[in-house]
C-alpha positions, 0 to 999 in steps of 0.5 A: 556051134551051140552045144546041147547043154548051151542050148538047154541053158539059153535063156528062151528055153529056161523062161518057157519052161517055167512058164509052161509048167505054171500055167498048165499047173494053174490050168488044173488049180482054176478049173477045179475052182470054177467047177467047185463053185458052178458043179460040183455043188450039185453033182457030187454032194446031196442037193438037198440044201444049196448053201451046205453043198456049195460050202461042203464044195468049197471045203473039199477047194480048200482041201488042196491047200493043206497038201501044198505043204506036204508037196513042198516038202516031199518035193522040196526034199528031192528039189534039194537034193536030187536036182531041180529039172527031174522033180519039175517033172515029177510034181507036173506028172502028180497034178495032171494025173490027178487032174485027168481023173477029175474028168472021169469020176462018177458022180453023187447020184451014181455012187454016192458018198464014195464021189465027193470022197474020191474027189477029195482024194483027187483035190489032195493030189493037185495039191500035192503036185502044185506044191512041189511045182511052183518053187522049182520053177521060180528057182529055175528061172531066178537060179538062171537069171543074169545080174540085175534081172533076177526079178524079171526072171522070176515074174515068167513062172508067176505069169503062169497064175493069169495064163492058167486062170484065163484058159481054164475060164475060157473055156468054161466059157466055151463050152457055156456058149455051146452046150445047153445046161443040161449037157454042160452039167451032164459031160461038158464040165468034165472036157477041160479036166480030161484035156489037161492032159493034151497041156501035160504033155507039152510041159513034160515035153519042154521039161525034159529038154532043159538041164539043172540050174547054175546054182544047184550045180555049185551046190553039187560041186561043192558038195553043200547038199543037205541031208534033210532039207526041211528040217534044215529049214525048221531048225536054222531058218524058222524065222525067214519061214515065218516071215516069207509065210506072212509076206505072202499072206495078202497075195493069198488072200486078196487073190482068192476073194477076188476069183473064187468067192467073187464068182459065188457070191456074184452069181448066187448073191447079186443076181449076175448070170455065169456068163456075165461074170466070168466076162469081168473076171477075165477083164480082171485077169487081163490088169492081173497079167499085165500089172505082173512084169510091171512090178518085176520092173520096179522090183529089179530097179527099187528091190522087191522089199520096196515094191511089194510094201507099196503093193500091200498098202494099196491092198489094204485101202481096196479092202477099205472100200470092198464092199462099195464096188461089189454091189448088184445091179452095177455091172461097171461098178462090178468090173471096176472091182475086179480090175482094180482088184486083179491089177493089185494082184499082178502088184504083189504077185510079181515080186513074192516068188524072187522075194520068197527065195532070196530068204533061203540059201541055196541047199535048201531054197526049194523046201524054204521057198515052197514051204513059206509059199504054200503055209501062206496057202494055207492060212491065206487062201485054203479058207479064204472064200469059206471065211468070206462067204460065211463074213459077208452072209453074216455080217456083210461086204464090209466085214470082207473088206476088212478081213482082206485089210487084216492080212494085208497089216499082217503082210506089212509087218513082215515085209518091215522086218526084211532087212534092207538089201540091194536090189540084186544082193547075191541070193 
C-alpha cells in the first residue's frame, strides 16, 4: 500500500509539479512579451511616434526583470525558511493575478496616462511572482532527484520556458487566424492573459498535492534554518552570487534577442508579416524544447561546468555570424536563424538551473539560486531587446552579434572559475 506522503514524493508527481508551474509562469511572461511588441505599443502608450511607443512598451518588459529580484527574495526568504511547497504557491498566485488583470485593464485612449501605469504595475507583479517561482521549482525537482540524475531532474522545470513560449504564441496565433485586425486589437488580445487563469488553477491544483522536498526536511530536522536567508547569501556566499549571476548572463541574452527583439525587428525592419514570424519562431522553440534534455543528458554524464562551457562557445561563434542569417527577404536564412539560435538556447538552458543551485548550500539554496537567476535577468535580459534595437537602428545587425558575443566572454569567464567537480558531488 502506497502511503500519501509516498504518493506526493513519486517522482511522476514531483516532475509534473515542476513543470506545471513553470510553463503557466512562462505562459504569462511570453504573452506579455508578445503583446509588448504587437499591442501594447498602440493601445497603451500616445501613437504619435511608432518607434517611441514600441520603445516605451518594450521599457515597461523590461520592468518585470528588475522585480525578479525583489521576488527572490521575498519569496526565497519564506522558500528558506517556511518551506519550498507553500511558497510555490504563493509566487503562482502573484504572477496569474497579475496576469489576469492584464486582461482587463482599460486602455490609453480610454484613461489615459493612468493605463500604461497601471500596466506597469501589473508587469512589476509578474515579475515578482516569477521571481519567487523558478527557484523552487528547480529545487523541488533537483532536492528530489536520485543519485546520478540530478540534472535530468532539473531540466523538467526549464521545459516549462519552450512549453510556455509555444502556448502563449499559440495562441496569438489563433486568434490572428480567426479574428480580423480590428477585433484582435479591440478585445482578442486581452483572451490569453484573462484564460491564464483556467492554467492558474491547474498549477494550484498539482501544487497542493505534493509535500517538501528531502532535503529542506533535513534542513528542518537539524535545524540549520537561516534567520535571514539573503543576508547569509550577501555576506558568506558573494562570490557563488556573482559567479552563478554572470553564468547565466548569455542564457539570458541570447534568449531574448532571439524571441523578443527578433519579432520586432522582423516585422517592423524586414518586412516579415506577424504571422510568417511567429511560424519560424515556433520552429525555433521546437530545437529550444528539444535540445533542453539533451543537454541534461550530457550535464549528468560530463558535469554541468563541462556542458554549459561547450554551450557558451557555441553561443559566442552564432553571435559572430548574427547578422549574416537574419537578413530580409530570405525566409529559410531566417528559420535558420531562429533554430540554431533557439536549439543553443536548449544547450544552456538545460544545465544553468542545477548548475545555479549546486552553488548554494542547502539553508539558503532558494534566495542563492533565485537571486543569481534573476540579477542575471537583470543585466542579461531586462534591457536586452531595448539595447539591441537601439544597436542594430545605430550601428547595425553586426553590432548585435557582437553585444550577444560579449556576454557570452562574460559567461566563459565565470564558468572557468567553477571549481572542478563530479558530475553528482552532494549539493
Amino acid at each position: 500500500m502506497h502511503t500519501a506522503a509516498g504518493t506526493a514524493h513519486s517522482p511522476a508527481r514531483v516532475l509534473f509539479a515542476s513543470l506545471v508551474g513553470t510553463t503557466i509562469e512562462f505562459f504569462d511572461f511570453y504573452i506579455y512579451a508578445t503583446a509588448a511588441v504587437l499591442v501594447f505599443p498602440t493601445l497603451f502608450f500616445p501613437t504619435g511616434d511608432p518607434a517611441s511607443a514600441t520603445l516605451q512598451s518594450l521599457a515597461t518588459f523590461a520592468l518585470a526583470f528588475f522585480a525578479r529580484p525583489i521576488g527572490s527574495a521575498v519569496f526565497g526568504h519564506f522558500g528558506d525558511r517556511i518551506g519550498r511547497k507553500a511558497t510555490l504557491v504563493a509566487a503562482l498566485l502573484t504572477m496569474g493575478i497579475s496576469t489576469v488583470v492584464i486582461g482587463l485593464l482599460p486602455t490609453y485612449q480610454q484613461i489615459g496616462l493612468v493605463a500604461p501605469a497601471l500596466l506597469a504595475l501589473c508587469r512589476f507583479g509578474q515579475g515578482l511572482g516569477l521571481g519567487g517561482e523558478w527557484g523552487g521549482a528547480v529545487l523541488l525537482a533537483t532536492e528530489n532527484a536520485p543519485p546520478g540524475k540530478r540534472a535530468w531532474y532539473g531540466m523538467f522545470p526549464q521545459l516549462g520556458a519552450p512549453l510556455g513560449f509555444f502556448l502563449a504564441t499559440g495562441s496569438f496565433l489563433l486568434l490572428g487566424a480567426f479574428l480580423d485586425d480590428a477585433a484582435f486589437m479591440s478585445w482578442g488580445w486581452r483572451v490569453p492573459f484573462l484564460g491564464s487563469a483556467v492554467l492558474v488553477l491547474l498549477g494550484l491544483w498539482v501544487r497542493l498535492s505534493i509535500s517538501e522536498t528531502p532535503a529542506f526536511q533535513r534542513v528542518l530536522d537539524r535545524q540549520e534554518r537561516v534567520r535571514l536567508p539573503m543576508r547569509d547569501v550577501l555576506v558568506r556566499h558573494p562570490r557563488a552570487l556573482l559567479v552563478g549571476t554572470l553564468s547565466a548572463l548569455a542564457t539570458f541574452v541570447l534568449f531574448y534577442l532571439m524571441t523578443v527583439f527578433a519579432l520586432s525587428w522582423g516585422t517592423s525592419q524586414l518586412g516579415y508579416s506577424r504571422d510568417a514570424f511567429l511560424w519560424l519562431q515556433m520552429a525555433g522553440v521546437v530545437a529550444f524544447a528539444v535540445t533542453i534534455p539533451l543537454a541534461a543528458l550530457h550535464a549528468d554524464r560530463h558535469g554541468r561546468r563541462r556542458s554549459m562551457i561547450i554551450a557558451t562557445l557555441a553561443i559566442l561563434v552564432f553571435g559572430l555570424v548574427l547578422d549574416r542569417l537574419f537578413v530580409a527577404g530570405s525566409l529559410a536564412s531566417v528559420g535558420a536563424f531562429l533554430l540554431l539560435g533557439l536549439g543553443l538556447m536548449g544547450l544552456t538552458y538545460g544545465p544553468i538551473g542545477t548548475l545555479l543551485a549546486e552553488q548554494f548550500p542547502a539553508p539558503v539554496r532558494y534566495t542563492g539560486a533565485s537571486l543569481a537567476f534573476n540579477l542575471s535577468g537583470i543585466f542579461g535580459a531586462s534591457l536586452a531587446p531595448y539595447i539591441a534595437t537601439w544597436l542594430a537602428g545605430r550601428f547595425g545587425l553586426d553590432s548585435v552579434g557582437l553585444y550577444l558575443a560579449a556576454a557570452a566572454l562574460l559567461t566563459l569567464a565565470a564558468l572557468w572559475s567553477i571549481p572542478r567537480r563530479a558530475p553528482d558531488a552532494a549539493a
